[in-house]
C-alpha positions as CSV (number, residue, x, y, z in Angstrom):
1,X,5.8,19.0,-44.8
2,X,2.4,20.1,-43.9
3,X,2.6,23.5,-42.4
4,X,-1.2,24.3,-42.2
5,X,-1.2,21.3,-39.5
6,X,1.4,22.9,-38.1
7,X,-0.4,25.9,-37.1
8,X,-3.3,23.7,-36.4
9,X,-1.7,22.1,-33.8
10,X,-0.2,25.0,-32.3
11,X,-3.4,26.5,-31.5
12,X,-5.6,23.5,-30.8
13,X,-5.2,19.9,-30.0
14,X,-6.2,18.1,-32.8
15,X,-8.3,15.0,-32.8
16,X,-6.7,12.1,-35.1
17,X,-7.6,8.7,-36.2
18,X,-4.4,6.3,-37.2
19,X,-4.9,6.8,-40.9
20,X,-4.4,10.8,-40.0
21,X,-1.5,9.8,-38.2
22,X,0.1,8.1,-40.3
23,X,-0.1,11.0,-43.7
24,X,1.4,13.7,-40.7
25,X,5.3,14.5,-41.5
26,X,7.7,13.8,-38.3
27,X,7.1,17.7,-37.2
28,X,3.3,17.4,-37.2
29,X,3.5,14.4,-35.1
30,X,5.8,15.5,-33.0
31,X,3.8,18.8,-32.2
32,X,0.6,16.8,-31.6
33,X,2.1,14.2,-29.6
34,X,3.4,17.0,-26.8
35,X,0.1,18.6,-27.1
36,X,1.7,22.0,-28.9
37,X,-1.6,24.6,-28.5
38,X,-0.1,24.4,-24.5
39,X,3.5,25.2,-24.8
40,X,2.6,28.6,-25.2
41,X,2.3,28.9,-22.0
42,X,5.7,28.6,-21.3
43,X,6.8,30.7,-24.0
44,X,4.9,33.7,-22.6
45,X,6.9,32.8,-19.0
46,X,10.2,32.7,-21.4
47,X,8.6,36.0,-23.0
48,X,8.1,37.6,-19.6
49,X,11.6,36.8,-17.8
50,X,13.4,38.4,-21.4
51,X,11.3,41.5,-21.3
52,X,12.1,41.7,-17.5
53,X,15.9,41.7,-17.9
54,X,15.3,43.8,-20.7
55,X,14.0,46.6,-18.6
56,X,16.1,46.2,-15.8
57,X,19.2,46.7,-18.8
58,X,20.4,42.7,-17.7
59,X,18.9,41.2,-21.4
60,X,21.2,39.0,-23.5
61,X,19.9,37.4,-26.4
62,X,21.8,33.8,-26.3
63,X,21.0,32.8,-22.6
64,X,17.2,33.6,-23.3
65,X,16.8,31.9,-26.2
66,X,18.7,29.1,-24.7
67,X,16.2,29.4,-21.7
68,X,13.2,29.8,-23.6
69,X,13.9,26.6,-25.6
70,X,15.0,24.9,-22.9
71,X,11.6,25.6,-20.7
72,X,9.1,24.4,-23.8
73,X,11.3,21.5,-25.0
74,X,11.0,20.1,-21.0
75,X,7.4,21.4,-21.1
76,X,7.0,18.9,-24.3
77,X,9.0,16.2,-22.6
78,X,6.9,16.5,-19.2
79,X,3.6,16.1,-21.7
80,X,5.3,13.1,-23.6
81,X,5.8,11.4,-20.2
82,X,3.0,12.0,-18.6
83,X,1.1,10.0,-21.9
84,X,3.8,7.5,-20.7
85,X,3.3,7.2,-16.7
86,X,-0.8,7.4,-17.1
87,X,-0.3,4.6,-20.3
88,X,1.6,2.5,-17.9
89,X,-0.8,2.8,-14.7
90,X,-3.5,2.4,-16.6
91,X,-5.1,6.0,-16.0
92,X,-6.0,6.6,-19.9
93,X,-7.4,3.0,-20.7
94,X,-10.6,3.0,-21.2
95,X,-11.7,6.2,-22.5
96,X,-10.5,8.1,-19.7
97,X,-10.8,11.7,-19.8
98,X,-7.6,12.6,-21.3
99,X,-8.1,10.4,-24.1
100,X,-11.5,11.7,-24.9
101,X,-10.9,15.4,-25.5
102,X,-7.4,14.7,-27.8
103,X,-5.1,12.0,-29.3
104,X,-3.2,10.1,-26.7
105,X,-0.5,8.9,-28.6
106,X,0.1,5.3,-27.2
107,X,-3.8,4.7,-26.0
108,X,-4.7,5.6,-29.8
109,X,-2.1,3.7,-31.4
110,X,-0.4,6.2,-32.5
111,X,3.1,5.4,-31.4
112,X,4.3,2.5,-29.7
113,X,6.0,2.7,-26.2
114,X,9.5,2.2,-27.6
115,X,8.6,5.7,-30.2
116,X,7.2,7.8,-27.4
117,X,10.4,7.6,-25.2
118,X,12.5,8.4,-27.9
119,X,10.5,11.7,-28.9
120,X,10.7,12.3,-25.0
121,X,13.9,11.1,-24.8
122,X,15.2,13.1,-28.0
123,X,13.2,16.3,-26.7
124,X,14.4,15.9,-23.4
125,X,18.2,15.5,-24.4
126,X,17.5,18.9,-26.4
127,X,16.1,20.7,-23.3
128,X,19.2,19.5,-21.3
129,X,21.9,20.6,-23.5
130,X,20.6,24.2,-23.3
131,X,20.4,23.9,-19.7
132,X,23.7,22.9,-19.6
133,X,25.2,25.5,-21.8
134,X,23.4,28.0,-19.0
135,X,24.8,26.4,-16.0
136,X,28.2,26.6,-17.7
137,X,27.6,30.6,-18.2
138,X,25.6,31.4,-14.3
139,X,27.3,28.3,-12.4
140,X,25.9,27.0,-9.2
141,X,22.1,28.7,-8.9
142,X,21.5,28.2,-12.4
143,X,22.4,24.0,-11.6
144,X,20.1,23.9,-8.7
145,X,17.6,25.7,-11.1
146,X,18.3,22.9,-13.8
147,X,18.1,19.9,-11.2
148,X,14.4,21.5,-10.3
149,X,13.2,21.9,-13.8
150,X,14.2,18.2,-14.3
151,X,12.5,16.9,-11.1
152,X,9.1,18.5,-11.7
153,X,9.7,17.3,-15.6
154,X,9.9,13.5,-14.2
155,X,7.8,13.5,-11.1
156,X,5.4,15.9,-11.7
157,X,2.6,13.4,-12.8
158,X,3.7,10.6,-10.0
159,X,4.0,11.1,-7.7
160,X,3.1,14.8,-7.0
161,X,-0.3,15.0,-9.0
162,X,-1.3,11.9,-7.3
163,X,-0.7,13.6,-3.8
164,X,-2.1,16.8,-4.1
165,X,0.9,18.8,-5.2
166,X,0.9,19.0,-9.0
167,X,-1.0,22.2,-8.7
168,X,1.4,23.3,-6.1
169,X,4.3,22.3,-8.6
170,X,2.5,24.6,-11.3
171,X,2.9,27.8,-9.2
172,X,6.7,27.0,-8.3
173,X,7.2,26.3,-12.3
174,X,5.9,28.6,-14.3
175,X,6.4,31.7,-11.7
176,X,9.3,31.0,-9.9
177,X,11.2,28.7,-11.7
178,X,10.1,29.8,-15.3
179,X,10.1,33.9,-15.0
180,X,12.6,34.2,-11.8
181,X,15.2,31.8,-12.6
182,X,14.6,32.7,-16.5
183,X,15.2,36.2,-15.4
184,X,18.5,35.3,-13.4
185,X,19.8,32.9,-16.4
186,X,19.0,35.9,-19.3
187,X,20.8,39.0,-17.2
188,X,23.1,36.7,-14.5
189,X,21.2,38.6,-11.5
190,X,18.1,37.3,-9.2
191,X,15.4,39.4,-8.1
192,X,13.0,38.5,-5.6
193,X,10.8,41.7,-6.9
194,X,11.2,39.5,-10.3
195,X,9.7,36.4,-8.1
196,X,6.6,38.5,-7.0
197,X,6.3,39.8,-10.5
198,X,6.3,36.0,-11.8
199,X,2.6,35.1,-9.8
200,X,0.3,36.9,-11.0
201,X,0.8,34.8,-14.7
202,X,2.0,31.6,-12.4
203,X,-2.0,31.6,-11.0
204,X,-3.1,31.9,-14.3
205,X,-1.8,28.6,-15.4
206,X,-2.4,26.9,-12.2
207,X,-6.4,27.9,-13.2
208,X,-5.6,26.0,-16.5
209,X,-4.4,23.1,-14.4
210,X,-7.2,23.7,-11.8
211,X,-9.7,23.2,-14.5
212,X,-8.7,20.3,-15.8
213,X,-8.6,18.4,-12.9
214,X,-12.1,19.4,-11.6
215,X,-13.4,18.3,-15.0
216,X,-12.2,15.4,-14.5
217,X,-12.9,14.9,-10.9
218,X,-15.3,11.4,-11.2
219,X,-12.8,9.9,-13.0
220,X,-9.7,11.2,-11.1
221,X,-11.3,9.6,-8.0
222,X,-12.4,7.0,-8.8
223,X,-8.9,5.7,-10.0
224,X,-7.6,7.1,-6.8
225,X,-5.8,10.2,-7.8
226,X,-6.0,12.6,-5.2
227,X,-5.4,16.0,-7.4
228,X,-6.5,19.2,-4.9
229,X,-9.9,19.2,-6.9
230,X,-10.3,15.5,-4.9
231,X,-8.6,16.7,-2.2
232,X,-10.6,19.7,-1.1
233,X,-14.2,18.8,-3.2
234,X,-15.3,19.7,-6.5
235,X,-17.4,22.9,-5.6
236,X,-14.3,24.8,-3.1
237,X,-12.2,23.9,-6.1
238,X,-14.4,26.0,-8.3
239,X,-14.3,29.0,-5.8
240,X,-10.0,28.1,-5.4
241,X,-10.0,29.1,-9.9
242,X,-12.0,32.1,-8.8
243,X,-9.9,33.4,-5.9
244,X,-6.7,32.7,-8.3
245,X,-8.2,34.7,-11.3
246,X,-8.9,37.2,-8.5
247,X,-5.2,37.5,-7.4
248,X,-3.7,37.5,-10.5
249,X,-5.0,40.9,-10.4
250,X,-4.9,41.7,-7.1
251,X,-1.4,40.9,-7.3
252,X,-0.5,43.2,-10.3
253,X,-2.5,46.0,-8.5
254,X,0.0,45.4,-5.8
255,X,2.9,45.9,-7.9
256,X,2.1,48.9,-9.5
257,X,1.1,50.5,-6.3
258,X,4.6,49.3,-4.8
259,X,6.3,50.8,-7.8
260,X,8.2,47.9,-9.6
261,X,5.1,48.0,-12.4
262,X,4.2,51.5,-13.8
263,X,0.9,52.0,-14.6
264,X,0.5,50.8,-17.8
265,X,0.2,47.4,-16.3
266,X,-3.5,48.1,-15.1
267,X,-3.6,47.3,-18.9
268,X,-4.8,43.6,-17.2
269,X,-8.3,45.1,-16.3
270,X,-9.4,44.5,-20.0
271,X,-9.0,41.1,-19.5
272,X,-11.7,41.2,-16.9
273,X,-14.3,41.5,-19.8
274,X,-14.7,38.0,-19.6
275,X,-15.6,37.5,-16.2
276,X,-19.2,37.3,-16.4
277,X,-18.6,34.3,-18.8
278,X,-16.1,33.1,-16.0
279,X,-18.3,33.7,-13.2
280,X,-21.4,31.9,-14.6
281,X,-19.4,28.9,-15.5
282,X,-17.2,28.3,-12.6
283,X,-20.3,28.9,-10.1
284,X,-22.3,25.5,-11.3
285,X,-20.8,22.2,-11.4
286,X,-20.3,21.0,-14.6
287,X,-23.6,19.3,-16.2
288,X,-23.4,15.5,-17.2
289,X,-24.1,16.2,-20.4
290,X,-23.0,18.0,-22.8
291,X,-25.4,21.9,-23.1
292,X,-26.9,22.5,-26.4
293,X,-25.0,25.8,-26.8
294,X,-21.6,24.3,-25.6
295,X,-19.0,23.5,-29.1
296,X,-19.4,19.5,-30.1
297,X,-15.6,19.9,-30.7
298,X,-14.6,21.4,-27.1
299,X,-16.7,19.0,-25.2
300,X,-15.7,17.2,-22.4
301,X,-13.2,20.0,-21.9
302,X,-15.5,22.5,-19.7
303,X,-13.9,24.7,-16.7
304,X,-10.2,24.0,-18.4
305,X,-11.1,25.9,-21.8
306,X,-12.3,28.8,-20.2
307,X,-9.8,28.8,-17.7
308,X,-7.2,28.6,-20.5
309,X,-9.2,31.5,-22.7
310,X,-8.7,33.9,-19.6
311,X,-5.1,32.7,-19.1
312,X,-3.9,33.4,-22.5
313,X,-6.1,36.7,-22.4
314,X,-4.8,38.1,-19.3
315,X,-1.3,36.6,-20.5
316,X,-1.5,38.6,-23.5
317,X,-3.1,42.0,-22.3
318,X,-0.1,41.4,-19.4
319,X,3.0,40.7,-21.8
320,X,1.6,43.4,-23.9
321,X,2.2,45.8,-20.5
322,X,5.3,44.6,-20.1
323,X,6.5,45.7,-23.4
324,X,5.3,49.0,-23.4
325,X,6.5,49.5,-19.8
326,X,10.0,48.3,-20.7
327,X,9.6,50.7,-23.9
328,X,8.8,53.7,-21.8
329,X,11.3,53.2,-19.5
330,X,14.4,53.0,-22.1
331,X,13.3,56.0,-24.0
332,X,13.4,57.9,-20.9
333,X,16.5,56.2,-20.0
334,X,17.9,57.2,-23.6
């Protein structure tokens, strides 16, 4: 076992040759294959639905941790299939984008087809028998939940990236999907104020997803793949990252005026101290090559890294209000 790459590829996406690959244990390969560093994205919806329930006194510990694995193991599968479905249309030959910035398994040689599909396959049977065991416990809503997980898990990247609704998909997902169905499947109650709640973090991912499609916008269409970033042009797209980042804390502004967040959520605003960063950035296109100043080991990842370094902030300084909001309101419940 090699733990240190463990944590390695939790945080980052490592960049491997085959003879790397081939000294990694099952787990390392595994977490590198479904691109790891992301999941956490998920997690923190997982994180946000529990501490939801929590509050509202709904919390049980075996549904959400059934729920959270369930959400990053389809997460993982959704990665691993993509690698597939871009493999086999012939996106990531090459030196496409994706293949530039990290290992992609089967363009790499790292695994053949036949071993991708059964990590996806193995992951993906793992994600369904938790979902299962909840749709045994909630019944019907939690099975409609369940069949949309697994349709955005097979057809997010075709055909609904390639129409102009993968970011679309991203928002239903991780906000209403992830943190208001989580929140139904953890306490066995749905709350639309629980919905609302969900989209100030559901932007923040769609940012992430934003990003990476505007960085690779050349590429994306000239193979005709018509992300939003095609769709609408490369420089609205830019403003669209800055108008979500905006609502993510409009939104929570919203919520504590309305009530349902105390005030300890305007513990968000800390995560505006990157915002100059964001706003230099994210006003220019991104330069051909590669600025003197900008990481070796980042680059060609551009608008998507910062994106993602305000996501997980804001995530962070926003899970972090959640907890102390839940805390305060069961001491004064106690």
């Amino acid at each position: 076992m090699n733990v240190s790459m463990w944590g390695k590829a939790l945080r980052i996406i490592p960049r491997l040759n085959k003879d790397e690959w081939d000294q990694l244990d099952i787990i390392s390969r595994w977490l590198v294959a479904t691109r790891a560093a992301v999941l956490i994205m998920t997690f923190l919806s997982a994180a946000i639905a529990g501490i939801l329930a929590m509050q509202a006194g709904r919390f049980q510990f075996l549904p959400w941790l059934a729920m959270a694995l369930g959400l990053v193991l389809a997460h993982a599968t959704n990665n691993l299939l993509n690698d597939y479905t871009d493999h086999r249309r012939g996106v990531d030959r090459d030196n496409y984008f994706r293949a530039q910035y990290g290992p992609q398994p089967l363009e790499h040689g790292l695994l053949t087809e036949r071993q991708l599909l059964t990590y996806a396959a193995f992951t993906g049977l793992l994600a369904l028998a938790c979902g299962i065991y909840l749709v045994a416990l909630r019944g019907s809503l939690a099975l409609l939940l369940l069949g949309l997980g697994a349709f955005f898990v097979i057809f997010y990247t075709w055909p609904l990236k390639y129409i102009g609704l993968g970011e679309v998909a991203v928002i239903i997902v991780w906000g209403p999907l992830m943190i208001g169905g989580g929140y139904f499947v953890t306490g066995g109650a749905w709350d639309w104020n629980v919905v609302i709640a969900s989209l100030p973090y559901a932007l923040g991912v769609t940012t992430v997803i934003f990003g990476k499609h505007i960085d690779k916008y050349q590429e994306d269409r000239a193979k005709g793949i018509h992300t939003l970033p095609v769709i609408i042009g490369e420089k609205a797209a830019r403003y669209t990252v800055l108008a979500m980042m905006a609502l993510q804390y409009l939104f929570t502004f919203y919520l504590v005026a309305a009530g349902f967040f105390s005030p300890v959520m305007l513990v968000v605003i800390l995560a505006l101290s990157l915002a100059p960063q964001v706003w230099a950035m994210f006003r220019r296109s991104k330069p051909a090559e590669r600025p003197e100043d900008y990481p070796e080991s980042v680059w060609p990842l551009y608008f998507v890294g910062t994106a993602f370094v305000h996501n997980r902030r804001f995530g962070l300084w926003f899970l972090l209000g959640l907890i102390v909001q839940m805390a305060i309101s069961l001491f004064s419940q106690g």
